[in-house]
Short mmCIF file of the C-alpha atoms (twelve columns), coordinates in Angstrom:
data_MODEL
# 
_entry.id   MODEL 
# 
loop_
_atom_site.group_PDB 
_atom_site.id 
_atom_site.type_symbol 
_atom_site.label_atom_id 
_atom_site.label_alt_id 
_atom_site.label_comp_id 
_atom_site.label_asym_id 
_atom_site.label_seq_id 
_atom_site.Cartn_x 
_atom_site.Cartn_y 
_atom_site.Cartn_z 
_atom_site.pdbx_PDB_model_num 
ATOM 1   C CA . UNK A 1   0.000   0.000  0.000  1 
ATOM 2   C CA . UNK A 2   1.680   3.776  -1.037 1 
ATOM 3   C CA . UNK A 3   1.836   6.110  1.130  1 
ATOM 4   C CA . UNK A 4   -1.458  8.092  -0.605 1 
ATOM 5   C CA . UNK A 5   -3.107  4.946  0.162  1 
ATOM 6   C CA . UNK A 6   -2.694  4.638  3.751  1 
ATOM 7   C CA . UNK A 7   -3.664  8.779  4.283  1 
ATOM 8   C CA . UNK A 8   -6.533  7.551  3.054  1 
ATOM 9   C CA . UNK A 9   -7.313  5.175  4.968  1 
ATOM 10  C CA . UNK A 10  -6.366  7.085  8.085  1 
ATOM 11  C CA . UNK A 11  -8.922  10.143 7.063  1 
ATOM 12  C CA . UNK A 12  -11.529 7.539  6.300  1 
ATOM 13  C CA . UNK A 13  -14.691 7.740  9.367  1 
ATOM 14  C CA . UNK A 14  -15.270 4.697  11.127 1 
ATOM 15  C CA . UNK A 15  -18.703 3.625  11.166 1 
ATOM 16  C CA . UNK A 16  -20.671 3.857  14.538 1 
ATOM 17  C CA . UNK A 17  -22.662 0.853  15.156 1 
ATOM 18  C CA . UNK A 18  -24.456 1.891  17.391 1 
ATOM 19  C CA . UNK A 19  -25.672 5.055  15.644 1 
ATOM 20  C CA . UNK A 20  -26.713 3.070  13.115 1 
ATOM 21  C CA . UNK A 21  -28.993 0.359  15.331 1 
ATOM 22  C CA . UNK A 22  -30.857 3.958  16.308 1 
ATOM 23  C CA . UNK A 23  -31.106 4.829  13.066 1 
ATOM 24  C CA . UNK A 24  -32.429 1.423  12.320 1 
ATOM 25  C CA . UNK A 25  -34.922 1.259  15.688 1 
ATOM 26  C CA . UNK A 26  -36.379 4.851  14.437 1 
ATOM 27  C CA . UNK A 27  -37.264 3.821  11.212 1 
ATOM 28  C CA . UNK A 28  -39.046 0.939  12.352 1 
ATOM 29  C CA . UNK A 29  -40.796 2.234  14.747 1 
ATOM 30  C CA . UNK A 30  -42.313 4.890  12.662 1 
ATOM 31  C CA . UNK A 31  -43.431 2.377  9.871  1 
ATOM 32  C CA . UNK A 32  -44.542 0.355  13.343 1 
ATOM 33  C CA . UNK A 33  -46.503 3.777  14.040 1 
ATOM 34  C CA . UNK A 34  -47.868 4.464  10.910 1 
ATOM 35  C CA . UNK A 35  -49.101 0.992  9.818  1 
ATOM 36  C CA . UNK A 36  -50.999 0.998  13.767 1 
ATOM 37  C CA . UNK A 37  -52.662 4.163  13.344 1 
ATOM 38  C CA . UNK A 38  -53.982 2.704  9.900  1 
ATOM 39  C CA . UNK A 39  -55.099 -0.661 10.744 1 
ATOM 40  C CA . UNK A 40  -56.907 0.348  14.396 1 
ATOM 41  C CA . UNK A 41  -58.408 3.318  11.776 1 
ATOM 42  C CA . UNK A 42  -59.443 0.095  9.699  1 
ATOM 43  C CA . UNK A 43  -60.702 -2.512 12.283 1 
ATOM 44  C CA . UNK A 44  -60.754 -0.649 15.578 1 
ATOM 45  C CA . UNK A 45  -58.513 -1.374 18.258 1 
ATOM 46  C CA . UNK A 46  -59.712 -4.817 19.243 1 
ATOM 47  C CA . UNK A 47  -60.202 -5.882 15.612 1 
ATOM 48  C CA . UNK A 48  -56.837 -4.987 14.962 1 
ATOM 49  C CA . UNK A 49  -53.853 -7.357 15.651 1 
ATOM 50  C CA . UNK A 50  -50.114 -7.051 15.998 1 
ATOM 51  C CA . UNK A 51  -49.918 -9.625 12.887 1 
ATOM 52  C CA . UNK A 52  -51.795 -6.846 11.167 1 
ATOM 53  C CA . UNK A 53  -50.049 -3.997 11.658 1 
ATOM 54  C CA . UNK A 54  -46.234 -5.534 11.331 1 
ATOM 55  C CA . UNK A 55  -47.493 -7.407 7.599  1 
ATOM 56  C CA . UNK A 56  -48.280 -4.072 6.874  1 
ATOM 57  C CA . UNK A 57  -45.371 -2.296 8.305  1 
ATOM 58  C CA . UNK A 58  -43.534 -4.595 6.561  1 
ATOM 59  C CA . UNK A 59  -41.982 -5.380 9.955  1 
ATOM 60  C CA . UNK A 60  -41.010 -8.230 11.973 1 
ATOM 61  C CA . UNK A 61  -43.928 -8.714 14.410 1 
ATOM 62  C CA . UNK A 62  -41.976 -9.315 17.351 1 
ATOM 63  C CA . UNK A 63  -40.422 -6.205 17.408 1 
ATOM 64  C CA . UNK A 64  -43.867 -4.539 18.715 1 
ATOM 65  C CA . UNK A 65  -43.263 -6.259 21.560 1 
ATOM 66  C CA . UNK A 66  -39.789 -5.174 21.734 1 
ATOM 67  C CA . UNK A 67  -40.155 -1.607 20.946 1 
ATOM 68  C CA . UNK A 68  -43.966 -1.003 22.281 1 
ATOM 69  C CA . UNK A 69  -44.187 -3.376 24.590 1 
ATOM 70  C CA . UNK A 70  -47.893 -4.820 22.231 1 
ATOM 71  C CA . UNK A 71  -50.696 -3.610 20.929 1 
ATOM 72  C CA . UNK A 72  -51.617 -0.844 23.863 1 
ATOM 73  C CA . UNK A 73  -47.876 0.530  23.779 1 
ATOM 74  C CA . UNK A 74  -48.496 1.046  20.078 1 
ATOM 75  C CA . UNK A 75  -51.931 2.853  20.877 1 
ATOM 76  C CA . UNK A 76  -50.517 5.359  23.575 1 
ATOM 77  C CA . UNK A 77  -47.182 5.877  21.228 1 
ATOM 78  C CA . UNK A 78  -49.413 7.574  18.514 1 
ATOM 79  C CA . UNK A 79  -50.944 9.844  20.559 1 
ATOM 80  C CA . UNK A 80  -47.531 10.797 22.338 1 
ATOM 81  C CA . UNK A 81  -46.429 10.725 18.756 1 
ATOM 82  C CA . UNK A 82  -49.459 13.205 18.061 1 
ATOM 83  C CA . UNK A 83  -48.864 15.475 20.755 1 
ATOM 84  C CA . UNK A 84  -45.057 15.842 21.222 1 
ATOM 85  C CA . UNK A 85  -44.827 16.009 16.766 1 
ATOM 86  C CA . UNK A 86  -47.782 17.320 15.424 1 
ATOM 87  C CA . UNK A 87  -48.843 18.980 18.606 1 
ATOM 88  C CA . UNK A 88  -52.144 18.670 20.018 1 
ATOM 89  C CA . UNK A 89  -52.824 22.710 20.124 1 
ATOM 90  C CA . UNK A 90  -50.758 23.269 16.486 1 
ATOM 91  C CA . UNK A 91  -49.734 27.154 15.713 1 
ATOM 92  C CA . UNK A 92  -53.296 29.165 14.181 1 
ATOM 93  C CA . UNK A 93  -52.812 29.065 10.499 1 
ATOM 94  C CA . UNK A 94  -55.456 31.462 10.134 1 
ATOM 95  C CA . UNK A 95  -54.808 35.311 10.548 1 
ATOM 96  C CA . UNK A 96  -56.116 37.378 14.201 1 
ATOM 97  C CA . UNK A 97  -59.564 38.634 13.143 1 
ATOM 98  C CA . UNK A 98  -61.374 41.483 14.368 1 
ATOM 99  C CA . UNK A 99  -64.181 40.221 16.479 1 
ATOM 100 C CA . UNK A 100 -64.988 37.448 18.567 1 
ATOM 101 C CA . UNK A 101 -67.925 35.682 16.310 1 
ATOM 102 C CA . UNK A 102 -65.289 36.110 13.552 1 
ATOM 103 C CA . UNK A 103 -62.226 34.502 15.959 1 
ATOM 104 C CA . UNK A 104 -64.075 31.394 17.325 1 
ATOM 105 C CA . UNK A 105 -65.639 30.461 13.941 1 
ATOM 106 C CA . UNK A 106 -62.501 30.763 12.325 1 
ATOM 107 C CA . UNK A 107 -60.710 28.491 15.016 1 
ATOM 108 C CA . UNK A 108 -63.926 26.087 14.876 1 
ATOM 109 C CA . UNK A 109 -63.033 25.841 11.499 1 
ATOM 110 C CA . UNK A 110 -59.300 25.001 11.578 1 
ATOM 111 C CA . UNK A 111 -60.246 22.678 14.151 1 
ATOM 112 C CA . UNK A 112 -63.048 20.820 12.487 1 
ATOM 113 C CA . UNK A 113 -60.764 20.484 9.139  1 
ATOM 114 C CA . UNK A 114 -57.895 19.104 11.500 1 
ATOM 115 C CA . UNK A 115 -60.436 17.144 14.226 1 
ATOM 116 C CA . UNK A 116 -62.976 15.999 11.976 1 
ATOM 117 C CA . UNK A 117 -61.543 15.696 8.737  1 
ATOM 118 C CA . UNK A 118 -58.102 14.196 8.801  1 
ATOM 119 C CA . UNK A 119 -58.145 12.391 12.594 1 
ATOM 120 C CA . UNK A 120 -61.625 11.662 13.363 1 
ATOM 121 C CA . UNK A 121 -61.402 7.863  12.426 1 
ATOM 122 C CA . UNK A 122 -58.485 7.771  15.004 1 
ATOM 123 C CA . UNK A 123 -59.945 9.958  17.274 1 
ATOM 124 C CA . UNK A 124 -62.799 7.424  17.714 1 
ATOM 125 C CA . UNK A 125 -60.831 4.568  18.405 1 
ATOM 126 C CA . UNK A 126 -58.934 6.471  21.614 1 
ATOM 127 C CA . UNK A 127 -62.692 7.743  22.580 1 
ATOM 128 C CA . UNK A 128 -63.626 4.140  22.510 1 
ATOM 129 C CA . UNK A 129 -60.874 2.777  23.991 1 
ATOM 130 C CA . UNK A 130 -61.131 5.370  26.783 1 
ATOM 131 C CA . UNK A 131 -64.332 4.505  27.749 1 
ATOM 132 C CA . UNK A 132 -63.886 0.924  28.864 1 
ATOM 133 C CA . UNK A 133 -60.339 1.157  29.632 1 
ATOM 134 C CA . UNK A 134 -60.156 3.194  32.918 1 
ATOM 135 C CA . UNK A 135 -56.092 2.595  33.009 1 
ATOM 136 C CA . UNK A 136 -55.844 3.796  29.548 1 
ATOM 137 C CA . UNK A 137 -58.312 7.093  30.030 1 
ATOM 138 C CA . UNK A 138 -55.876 8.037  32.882 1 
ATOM 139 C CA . UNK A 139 -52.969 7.568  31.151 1 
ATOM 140 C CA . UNK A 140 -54.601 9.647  27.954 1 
ATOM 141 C CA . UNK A 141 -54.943 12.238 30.170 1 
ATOM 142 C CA . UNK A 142 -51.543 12.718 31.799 1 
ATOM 143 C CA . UNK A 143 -50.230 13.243 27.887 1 
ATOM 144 C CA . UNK A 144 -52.656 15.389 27.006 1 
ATOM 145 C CA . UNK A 145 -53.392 18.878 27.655 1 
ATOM 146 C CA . UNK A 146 -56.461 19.502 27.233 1 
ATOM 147 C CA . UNK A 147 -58.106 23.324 26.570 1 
ATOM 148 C CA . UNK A 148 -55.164 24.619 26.099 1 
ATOM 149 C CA . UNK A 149 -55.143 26.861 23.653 1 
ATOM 150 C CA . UNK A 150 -52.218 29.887 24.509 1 
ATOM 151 C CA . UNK A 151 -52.187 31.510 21.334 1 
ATOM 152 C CA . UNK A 152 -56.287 31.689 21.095 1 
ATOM 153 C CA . UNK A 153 -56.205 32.832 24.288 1 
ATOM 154 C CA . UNK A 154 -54.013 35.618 23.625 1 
ATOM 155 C CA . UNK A 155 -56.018 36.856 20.812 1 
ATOM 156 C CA . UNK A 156 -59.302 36.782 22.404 1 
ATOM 157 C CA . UNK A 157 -57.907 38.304 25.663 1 
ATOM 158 C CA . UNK A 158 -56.942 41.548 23.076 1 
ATOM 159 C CA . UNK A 159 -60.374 41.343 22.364 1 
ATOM 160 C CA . UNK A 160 -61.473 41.654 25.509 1 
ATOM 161 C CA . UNK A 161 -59.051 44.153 26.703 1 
ATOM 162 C CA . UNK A 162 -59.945 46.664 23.836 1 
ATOM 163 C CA . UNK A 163 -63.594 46.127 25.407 1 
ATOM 164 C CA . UNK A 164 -64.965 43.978 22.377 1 
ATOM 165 C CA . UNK A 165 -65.966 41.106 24.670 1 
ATOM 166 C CA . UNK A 166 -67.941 41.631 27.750 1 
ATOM 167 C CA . UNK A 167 -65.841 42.335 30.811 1 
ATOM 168 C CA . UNK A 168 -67.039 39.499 33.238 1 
ATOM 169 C CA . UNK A 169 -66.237 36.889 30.234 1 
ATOM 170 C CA . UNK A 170 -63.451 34.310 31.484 1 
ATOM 171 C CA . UNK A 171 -61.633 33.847 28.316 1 
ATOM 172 C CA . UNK A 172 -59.972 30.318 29.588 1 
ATOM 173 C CA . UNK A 173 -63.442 29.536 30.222 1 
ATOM 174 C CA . UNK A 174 -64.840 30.407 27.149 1 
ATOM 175 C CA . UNK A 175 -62.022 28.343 25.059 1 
ATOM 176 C CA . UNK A 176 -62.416 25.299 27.282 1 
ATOM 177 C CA . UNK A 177 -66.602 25.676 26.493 1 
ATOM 178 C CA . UNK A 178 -65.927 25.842 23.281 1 
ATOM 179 C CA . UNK A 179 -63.075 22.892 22.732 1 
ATOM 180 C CA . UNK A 180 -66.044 20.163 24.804 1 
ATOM 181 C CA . UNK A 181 -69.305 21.552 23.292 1 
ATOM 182 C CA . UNK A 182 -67.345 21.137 19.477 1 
ATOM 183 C CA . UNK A 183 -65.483 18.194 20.139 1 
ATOM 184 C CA . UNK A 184 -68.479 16.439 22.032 1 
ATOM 185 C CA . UNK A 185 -71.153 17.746 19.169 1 
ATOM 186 C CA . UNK A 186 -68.975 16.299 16.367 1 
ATOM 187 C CA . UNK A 187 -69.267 12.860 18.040 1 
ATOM 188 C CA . UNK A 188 -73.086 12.916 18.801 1 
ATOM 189 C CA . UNK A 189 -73.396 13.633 15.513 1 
ATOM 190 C CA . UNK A 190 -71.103 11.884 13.043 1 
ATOM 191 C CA . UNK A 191 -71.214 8.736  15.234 1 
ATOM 192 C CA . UNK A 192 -74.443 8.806  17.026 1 
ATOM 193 C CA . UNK A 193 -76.631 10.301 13.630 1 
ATOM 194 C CA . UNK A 194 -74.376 9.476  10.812 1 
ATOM 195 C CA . UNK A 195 -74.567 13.408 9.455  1 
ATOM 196 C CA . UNK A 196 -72.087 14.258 6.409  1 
ATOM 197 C CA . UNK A 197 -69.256 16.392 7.380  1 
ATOM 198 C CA . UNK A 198 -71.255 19.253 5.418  1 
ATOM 199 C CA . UNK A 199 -73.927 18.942 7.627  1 
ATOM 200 C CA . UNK A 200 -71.881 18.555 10.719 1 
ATOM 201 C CA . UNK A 201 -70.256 21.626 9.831  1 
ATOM 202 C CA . UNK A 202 -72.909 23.722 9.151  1 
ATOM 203 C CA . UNK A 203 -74.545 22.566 12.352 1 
ATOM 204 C CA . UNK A 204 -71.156 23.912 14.430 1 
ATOM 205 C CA . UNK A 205 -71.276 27.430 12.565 1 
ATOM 206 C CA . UNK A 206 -75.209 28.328 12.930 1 
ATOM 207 C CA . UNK A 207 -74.449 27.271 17.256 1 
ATOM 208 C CA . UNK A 208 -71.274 29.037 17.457 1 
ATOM 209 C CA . UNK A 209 -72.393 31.846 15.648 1 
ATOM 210 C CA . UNK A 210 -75.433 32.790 17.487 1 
ATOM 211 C CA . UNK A 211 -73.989 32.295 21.053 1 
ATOM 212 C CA . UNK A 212 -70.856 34.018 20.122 1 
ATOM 213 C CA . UNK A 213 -72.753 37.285 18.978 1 
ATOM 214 C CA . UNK A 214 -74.266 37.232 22.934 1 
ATOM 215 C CA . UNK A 215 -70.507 37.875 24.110 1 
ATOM 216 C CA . UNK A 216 -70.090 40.584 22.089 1 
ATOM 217 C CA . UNK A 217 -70.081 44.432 23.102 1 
# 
């Protein structure tokens, strides 16, 4: 070997193995993650078995045991997944608006098209799972925060302060009303009466907008 050769060599990086077994773990515990949230989507959580979700995580099965400790583990991942990476209370993607009936049914909107729309089918499986699992509630609610909402609460607090919402209104009060009457409404009735997301919607606006005018200044 020349002397070109060996510098090489010498400047070459060493590979870390155990870097790599991380790098390994991660990836299959998101596919893990992904194919879970899917199949319990699909079948429910008791209709749903760890054979299912590692044939279509392409995934050994045994490693849900490893990494997840089963099919619960997999279950209280997602939402920990949810809240610590997508964020349960997500930054307002819709701009401050000038009143409060305009603020609350623009929020009721971004959270029906996030709620409703794109994670109501696993949304009902933790509701479900919730209800006859007392261990499981309890441990929901440690991760979760609900009714907190710090950035709505800023704006409507402005609101308030530049006398556009009555002064005796509690405004933590108000957003915690507003996060059970929508979140319990849209469960009565696209479980309980089947309604169409149009008519679920509409249903949400008329309410909101009616009580929402009786805070007003």
């Amino acid at each position: 070997m020349n002397e070109t050769s060996q510098n090489k060599t010498a400047k070459s990086p060493e590979k870390d193995p155990v870097k790599g077994k991380k790098r390994d773990r991660s990836a299959s515990e998101g596919k893990l993650l992904k194919a879970a949230e899917d199949v319990f989507s699909k079948h429910g959580f008791k209709g749903a078995t760890t054979r299912m979700i590692a044939k279509k995580a392409g995934i050994n099965e045994s490693l849900i045991g490893r990494y997840f400790d089963g099919k619960m583990g997999l279950l209280v991942a997602i939402i920990e997944n949810y809240v610590t990476v997508e964020g349960a209370h997500p930054k307002l993607t819709y701009p401050a608006q000038a009143t409060l009936t305009d603020e609350i049914l623009a929020y009721a909107q971004f959270k029906f098209d996030r709620d409703c729309k794109k994670n109501f089918d696993f949304f009902k499986i933790v509701l479900s799972q919730a209800i006859v699992d007392a261990k499981f509630a309890k441990r929901i609610r440690e991760i979760m925060q609900p009714f907190f909402q710090p950035e709505l609460e800023e704006r409507l607090q402005k609101l308030k302060d530049t006398g556009k919402i009555h002064s005796d209104i509690d405004v933590k009060t108000l957003i915690k009303g507003l996060d059970i009457f929508m979140f319990g409404n849209i469960i009565f009735q696209r479980v309980l009466l089947g309604n169409t997301l149009e008519e679920t919607g509409k249903t949400l606006e008329e309410f909101i907008r009616r009580h929402a005018k009786a805070l007003e200044t």
